[in-house]
N, C-alpha and C positions, 0 to 999 in steps of 0.2 A: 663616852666611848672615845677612844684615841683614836686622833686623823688618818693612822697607816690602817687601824682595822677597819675603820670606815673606807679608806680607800680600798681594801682588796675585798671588802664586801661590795661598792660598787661598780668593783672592775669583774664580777663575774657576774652582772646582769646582764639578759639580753641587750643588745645593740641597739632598741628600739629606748627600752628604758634608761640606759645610760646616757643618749644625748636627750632624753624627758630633763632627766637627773641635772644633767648639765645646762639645759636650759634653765632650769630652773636655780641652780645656783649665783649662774650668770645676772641672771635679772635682780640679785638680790645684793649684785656689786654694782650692777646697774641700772637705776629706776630708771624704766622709760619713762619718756617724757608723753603725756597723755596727747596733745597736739599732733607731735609725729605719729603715732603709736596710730592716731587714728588717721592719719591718711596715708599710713602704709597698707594698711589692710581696707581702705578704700581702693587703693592701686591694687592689692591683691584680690579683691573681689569684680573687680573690672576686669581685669586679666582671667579669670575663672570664669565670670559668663563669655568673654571674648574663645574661648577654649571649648566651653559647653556650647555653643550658638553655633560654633563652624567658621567663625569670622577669621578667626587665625589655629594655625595646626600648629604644634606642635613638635619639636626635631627630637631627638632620639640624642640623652645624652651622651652616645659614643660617639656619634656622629660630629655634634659640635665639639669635642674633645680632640676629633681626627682633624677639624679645622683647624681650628687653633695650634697643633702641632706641623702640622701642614705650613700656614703660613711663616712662622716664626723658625721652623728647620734650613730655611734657605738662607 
């Protein structure tokens, strides 16, 4: 299959499946590295019970987006 028909068979998949797609391609220009890999998702599993437990809340992405335009507008 040629890369362009590949590409406009990918580009009309759902939004969910296209960045699957994309991750997955990505990881296959770039091997994680096993080391990190696993204490990222050590840090992201601490951060998920931290979220599930009550210990820390979570902001509302427009929220922090209103910040950071906020601050940088001045």
């Amino acid at each position: 299959m040629k890369a362009g028909v590949l590409l406009e068979e990918a580009i009309s998949l759902p939004v969910e499946e296209r960045a699957h797609l994309v991750d997955c391609l990505l990881q296959t220009l770039n091997q994680p590295d096993a080391t990190h890999a696993a204490a990222w998702t050590a840090v992201a599993r601490r951060r998920l019970d931290e979220l599930r437990s009550g210990k820390v809340a979570s902001i509302d992405g427009d929220a922090v987006f209103a910040r950071i335009w906020q601050r940088y507008e001045k």
